[in-house]
C-alpha positions in Angstrom: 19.8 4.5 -9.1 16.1 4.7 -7.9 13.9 3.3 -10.8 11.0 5.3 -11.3 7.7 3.9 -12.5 5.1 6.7 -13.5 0.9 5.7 -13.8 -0.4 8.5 -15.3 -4.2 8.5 -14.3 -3.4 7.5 -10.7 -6.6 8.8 -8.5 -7.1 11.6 -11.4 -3.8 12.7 -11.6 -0.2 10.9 -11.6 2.0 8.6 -9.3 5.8 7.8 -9.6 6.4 4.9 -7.4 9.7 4.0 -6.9 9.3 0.6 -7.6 12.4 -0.6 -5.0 10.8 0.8 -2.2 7.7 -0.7 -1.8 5.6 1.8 -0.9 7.1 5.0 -1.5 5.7 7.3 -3.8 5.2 10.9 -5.3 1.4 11.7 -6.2 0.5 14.8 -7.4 -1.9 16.8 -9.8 0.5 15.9 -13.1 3.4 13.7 -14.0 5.9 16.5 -13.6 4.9 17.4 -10.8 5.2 14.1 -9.4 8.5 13.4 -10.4 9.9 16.8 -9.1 8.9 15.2 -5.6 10.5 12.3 -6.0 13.7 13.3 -4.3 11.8 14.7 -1.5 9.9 11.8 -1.2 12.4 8.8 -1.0 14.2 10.7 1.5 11.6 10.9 3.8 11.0 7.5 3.5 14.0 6.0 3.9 14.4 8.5 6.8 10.9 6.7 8.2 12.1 3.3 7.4 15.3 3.1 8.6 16.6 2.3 5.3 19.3 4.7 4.4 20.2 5.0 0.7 20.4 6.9 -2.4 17.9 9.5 -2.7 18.5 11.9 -5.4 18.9 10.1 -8.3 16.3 8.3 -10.1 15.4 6.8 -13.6 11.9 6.6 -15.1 12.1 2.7 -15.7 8.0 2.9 -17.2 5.5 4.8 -18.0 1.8 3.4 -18.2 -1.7 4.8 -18.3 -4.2 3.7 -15.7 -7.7 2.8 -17.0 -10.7 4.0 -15.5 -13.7 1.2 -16.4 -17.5 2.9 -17.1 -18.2 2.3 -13.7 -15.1 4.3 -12.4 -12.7 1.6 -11.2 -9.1 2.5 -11.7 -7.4 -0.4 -13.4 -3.9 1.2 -11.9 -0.6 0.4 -13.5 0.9 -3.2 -13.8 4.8 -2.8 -14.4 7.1 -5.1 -15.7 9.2 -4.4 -12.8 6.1 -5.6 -10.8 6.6 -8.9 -12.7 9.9 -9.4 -11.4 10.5 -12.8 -9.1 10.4 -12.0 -5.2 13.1 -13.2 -2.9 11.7 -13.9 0.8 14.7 -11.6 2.3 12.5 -8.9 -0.1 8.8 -10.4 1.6 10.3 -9.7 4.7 11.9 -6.4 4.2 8.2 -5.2 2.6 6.4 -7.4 5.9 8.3 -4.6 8.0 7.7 -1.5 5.8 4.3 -2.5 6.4 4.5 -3.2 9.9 5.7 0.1 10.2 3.3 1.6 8.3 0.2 0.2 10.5 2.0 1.3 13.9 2.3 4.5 12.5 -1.8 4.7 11.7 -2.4 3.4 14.9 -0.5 6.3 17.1 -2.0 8.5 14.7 -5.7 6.9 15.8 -5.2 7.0 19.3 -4.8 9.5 21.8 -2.2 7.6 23.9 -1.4 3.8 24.2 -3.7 2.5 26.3 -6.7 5.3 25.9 -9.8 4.5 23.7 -9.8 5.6 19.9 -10.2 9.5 19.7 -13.6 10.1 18.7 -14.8 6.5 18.6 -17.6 6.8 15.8 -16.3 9.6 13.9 -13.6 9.1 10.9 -11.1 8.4 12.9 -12.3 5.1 13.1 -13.9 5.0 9.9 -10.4 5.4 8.5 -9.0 2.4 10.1 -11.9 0.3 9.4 -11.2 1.8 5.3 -7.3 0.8 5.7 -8.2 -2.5 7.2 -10.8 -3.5 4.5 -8.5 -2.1 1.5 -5.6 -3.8 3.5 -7.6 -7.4 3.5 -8.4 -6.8 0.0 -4.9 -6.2 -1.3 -3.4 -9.3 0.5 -5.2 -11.0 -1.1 -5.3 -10.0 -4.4 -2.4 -13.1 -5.6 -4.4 -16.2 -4.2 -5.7 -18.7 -6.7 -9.2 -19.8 -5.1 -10.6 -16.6 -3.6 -13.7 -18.9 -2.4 -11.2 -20.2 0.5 -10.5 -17.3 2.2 -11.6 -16.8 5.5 -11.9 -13.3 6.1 -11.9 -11.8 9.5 -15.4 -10.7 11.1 -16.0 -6.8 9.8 -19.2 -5.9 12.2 -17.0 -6.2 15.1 -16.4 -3.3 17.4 -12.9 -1.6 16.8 -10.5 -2.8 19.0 -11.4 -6.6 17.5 -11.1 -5.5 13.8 -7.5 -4.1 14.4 -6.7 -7.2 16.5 -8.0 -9.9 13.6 -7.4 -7.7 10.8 -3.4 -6.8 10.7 -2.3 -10.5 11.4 -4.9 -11.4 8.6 -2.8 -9.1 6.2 0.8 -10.2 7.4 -0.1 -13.8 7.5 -1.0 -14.0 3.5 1.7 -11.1 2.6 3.6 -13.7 3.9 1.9 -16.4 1.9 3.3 -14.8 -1.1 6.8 -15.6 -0.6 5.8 -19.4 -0.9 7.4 -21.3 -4.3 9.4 -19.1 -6.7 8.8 -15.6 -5.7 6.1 -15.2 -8.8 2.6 -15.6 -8.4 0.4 -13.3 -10.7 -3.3 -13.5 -11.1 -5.9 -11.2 -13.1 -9.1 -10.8 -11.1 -12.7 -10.3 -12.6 -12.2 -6.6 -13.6 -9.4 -7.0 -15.6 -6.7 -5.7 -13.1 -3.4 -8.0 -13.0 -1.9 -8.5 -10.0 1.3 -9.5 -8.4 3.5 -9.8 -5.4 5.6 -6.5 -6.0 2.5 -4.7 -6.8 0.6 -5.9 -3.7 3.3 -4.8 -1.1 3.9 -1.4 -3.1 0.0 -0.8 -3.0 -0.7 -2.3 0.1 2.3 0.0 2.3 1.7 2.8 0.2 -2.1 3.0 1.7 -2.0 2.8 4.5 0.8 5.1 5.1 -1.4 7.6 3.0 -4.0 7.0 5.4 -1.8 7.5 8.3 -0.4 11.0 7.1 -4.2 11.9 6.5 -5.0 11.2 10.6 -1.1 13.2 11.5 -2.1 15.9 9.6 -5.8 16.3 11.2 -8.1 15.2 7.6 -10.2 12.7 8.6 -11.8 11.0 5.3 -12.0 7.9 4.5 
């Protein structure tokens, strides 16, 4: 059985994340609506994945409300099931989901391998600089002293922000599966944060982003 978590409020309308696939997710306009794609939606990504599996049935484990602060910032959903102690079989099962996932933005960036970005300047390449800088972000959302990161160089042309930036994010995804699988911290807008939520987030984005560039909408 999939289990289902639901954050109603998710970008202005409502996500079901199925909260043992990191990353895979049904958003849409309402909750019903969401959850009628589930199905849909963990089949094609265990189809993408590799992982084969269950994909019809599913249980709504949670529901919870995201809050949107005066400024706008979503405080998304927090579920218990994100609370849950990590394994580092599960760390490295999410490293390749999200391995995956930034492969699959990069064929969608470029032309051909080997051939420049298409339409270097344009949102094409805005996008990846937005999946890189929400990527960075995400990783490292669980680490204590936030005054000790090192962040990769941003005014850099492209081809040296994709080269600095994914190993940045795998390197402290992997980070997280250090000690006993839990490591939770709160940051300064009230948002809590965790391992489980932070690969679910983190995959889910850039995959997003990726189906954005496939299907020709180039926003960032």
């Amino acid at each position: 059985m999939n289990r289902v978590g639901l954050d109603l409020g998710f970008d202005g309308g409502a996500a079901a994340w199925v909260l043992d696939l990191s990353g895979c997710v049904a958003t849409a306009p309402t909750d019903v609506a969401a959850l009628e794609a589930v199905p849909a939606r963990i089949c094609a990504f265990r189809a993408w994945a590799g992982e084969p599996g269950d994909c019809t049935d599913f249980e709504i484990a949670e529901r919870v409300e995201t809050r949107v602060l005066d400024d706008g910032y979503e405080v998304n959903a927090t579920f218990e099931a994100d609370r849950e102690p990590i394994t580092g079989a599960e760390i490295m099962a999410g490293l390749k989901r999200i391995g995956h996932a930034h492969g699959r933005l990069i064929d969608a960036g470029y032309a051909m391998p080997g051939s420049s970005l298409r339409g270097v300047g344009t949102d094409d390449e805005e996008m990846l600089r937005h999946v890189l800088r929400a990527g960075i972000w995400l990783a490292t959302r669980t680490e204590p002293d936030q005054g000790a990161i090192r962040f990769p160089a941003e005014d850099v042309v492209i081809a040296e922000r994709v080269r600095d930036g994914f190993p940045f994010i795998d390197w402290y995804v992997a980070r997280m599966a250090v000690g006993d699988g839990v490591r939770q911290r709160t940051d300064g807008r009230g948002e809590e944060w965790t391992v489980r939520k932070v690969l679910r987030r983190l995959t889910y984005h850039a995959i997003d982003h990726a189906e954005q560039l496939e299907r020709g909408e180039m926003r960032s």
